[in-house]
N, C-alpha and C positions, 0 to 999 in steps of 0.2 A: 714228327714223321709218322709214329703209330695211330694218330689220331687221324693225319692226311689218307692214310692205307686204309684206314676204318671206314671214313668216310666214304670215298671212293667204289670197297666191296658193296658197301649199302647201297649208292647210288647204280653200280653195275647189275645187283642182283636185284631191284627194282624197276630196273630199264631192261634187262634182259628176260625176265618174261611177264611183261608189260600186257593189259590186255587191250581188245584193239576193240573199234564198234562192234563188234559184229560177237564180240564176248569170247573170241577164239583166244590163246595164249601163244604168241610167238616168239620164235629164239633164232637172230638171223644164226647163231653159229650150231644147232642144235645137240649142245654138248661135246663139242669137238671145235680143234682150234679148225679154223676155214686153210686150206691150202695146204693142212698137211693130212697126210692117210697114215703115215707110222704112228705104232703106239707109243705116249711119251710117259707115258707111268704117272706116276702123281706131282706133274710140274705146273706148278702157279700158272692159273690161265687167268688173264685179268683184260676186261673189254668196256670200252666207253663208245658211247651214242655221241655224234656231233650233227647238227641241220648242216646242209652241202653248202656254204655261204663261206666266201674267203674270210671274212671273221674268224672261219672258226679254224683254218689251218694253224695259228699260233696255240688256242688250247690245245687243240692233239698233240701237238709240239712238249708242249708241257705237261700233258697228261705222262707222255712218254719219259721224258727228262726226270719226274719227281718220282715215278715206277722206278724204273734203275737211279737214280742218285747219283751227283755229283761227281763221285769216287769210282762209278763203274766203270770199268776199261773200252764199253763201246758205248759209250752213253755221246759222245759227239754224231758219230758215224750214226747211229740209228735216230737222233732226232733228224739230223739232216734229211736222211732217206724217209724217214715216217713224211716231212716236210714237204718233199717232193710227191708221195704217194697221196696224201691228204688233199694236194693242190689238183692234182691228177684226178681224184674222187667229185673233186669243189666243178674241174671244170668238164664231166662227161655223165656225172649223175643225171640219172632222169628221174628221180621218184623217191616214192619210198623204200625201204628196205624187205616187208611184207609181201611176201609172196601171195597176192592175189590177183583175179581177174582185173583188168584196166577200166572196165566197165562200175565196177562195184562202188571204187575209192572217189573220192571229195574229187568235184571239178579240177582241183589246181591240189595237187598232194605237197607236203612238205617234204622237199630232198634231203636224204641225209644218206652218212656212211660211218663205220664204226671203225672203228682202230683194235685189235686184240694184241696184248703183248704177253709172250709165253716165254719163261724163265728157264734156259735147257742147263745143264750142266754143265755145256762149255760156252753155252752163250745166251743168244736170245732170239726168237721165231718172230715177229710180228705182223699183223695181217694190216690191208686196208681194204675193207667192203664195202662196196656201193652198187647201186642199180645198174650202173655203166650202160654201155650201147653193143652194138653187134661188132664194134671193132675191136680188133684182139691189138693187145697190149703190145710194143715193140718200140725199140729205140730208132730215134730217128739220128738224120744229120743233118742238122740246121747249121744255115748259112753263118757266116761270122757277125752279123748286124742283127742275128734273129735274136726275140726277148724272152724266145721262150722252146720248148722241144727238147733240155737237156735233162729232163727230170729221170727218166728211163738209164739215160748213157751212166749220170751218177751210182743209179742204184744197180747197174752193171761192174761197174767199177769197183766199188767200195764194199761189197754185198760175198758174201762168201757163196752164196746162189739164192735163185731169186726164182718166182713162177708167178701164172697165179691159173686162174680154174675159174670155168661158170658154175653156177648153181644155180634152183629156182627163186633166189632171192637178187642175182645179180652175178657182179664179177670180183672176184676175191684175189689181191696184188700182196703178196709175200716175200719179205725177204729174211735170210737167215743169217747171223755174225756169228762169228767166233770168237774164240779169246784165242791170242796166241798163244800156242802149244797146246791148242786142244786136240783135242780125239781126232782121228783121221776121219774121211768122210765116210757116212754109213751107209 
């Protein structure tokens, strides 16, 4: 397991300030978890790079799952919801994550979005960022035959609260759990 969490930090702190053609160093979450603005004092922030390709909603899945462990009391609930948000990133992504001009980047850029899981004291924060579109995030109500639409109403449900926010890298989809009998809300 320490070697997996080793792993990992290397791969996050070499993808997180990555440098890009043009020689610039970017950070989609610029030292701050994405979607939240309180201060969390010194709580484990841990963030992975995925391309926008349904492939890859199962590694974030698991990226998620082997962060909290087995034993942790929301570890179903937030892979689930990570699942749903990752798939949600897979199908509205437009691009990269790099805040530049549209003009500048490679004819065809590579989609991607990142996942950030934040370790709180009574539970855990995790983000999903992607380039996303002008539409704002909401839960819908699909028909009883539809295959798809209920990823939102989940993470409404199960989520102890949920947001997310634009920035100039895109749209940032958060949700927050608790452990039961934690802290009231702040």
């Amino acid at each position: 397991m320490a070697a997996r969490l080793l792993a990992v930090l290397v791969g996050v702190l070499a993808d997180r300030f990555r440098t890009t053609t043009d020689g610039a160093v970017r950070s989609p979450h610029l030292g701050r978890i994405p979607g939240w603005s309180a201060p969390i004092g010194h709580t484990p922030v841990i963030s992975q790079r995925f391309a926008a390709t349904p492939d890859q909603v199962r590694p974030a899945r698991v990226f998620v799952a082997e962060l909290l462990g087995d034993d942790h009391p929301l570890h179903d609930d937030a892979v689930l919801l990570t699942s749903e948000l990752a798939t949600n990133a897979v199908e509205h992504s437009s691009g990269p994550l790099d805040a530049r001009p549209l003009d500048t980047g490679p004819a065809d850029p590579p989609r991607e979005f990142v996942v950030t899981v934040a370790f709180l004291p009574y539970g855990a924060l995790i983000t999903v960022q992607d380039p996303g579109t002008s539409e704002i995030p909401c839960t819908r109500k699909p028909g009883p035959e539809a295959t798809g639409g209920r990823g939102l109403l989940l993470v409404n449900d199960l989520a102890t609260r949920w947001g997310f926010h634009r920035d100039p890298t895109g749209t940032v989809t958060w949700f927050e759990l608790r452990s039961t009998g934690a802290a009231p809300d702040c």
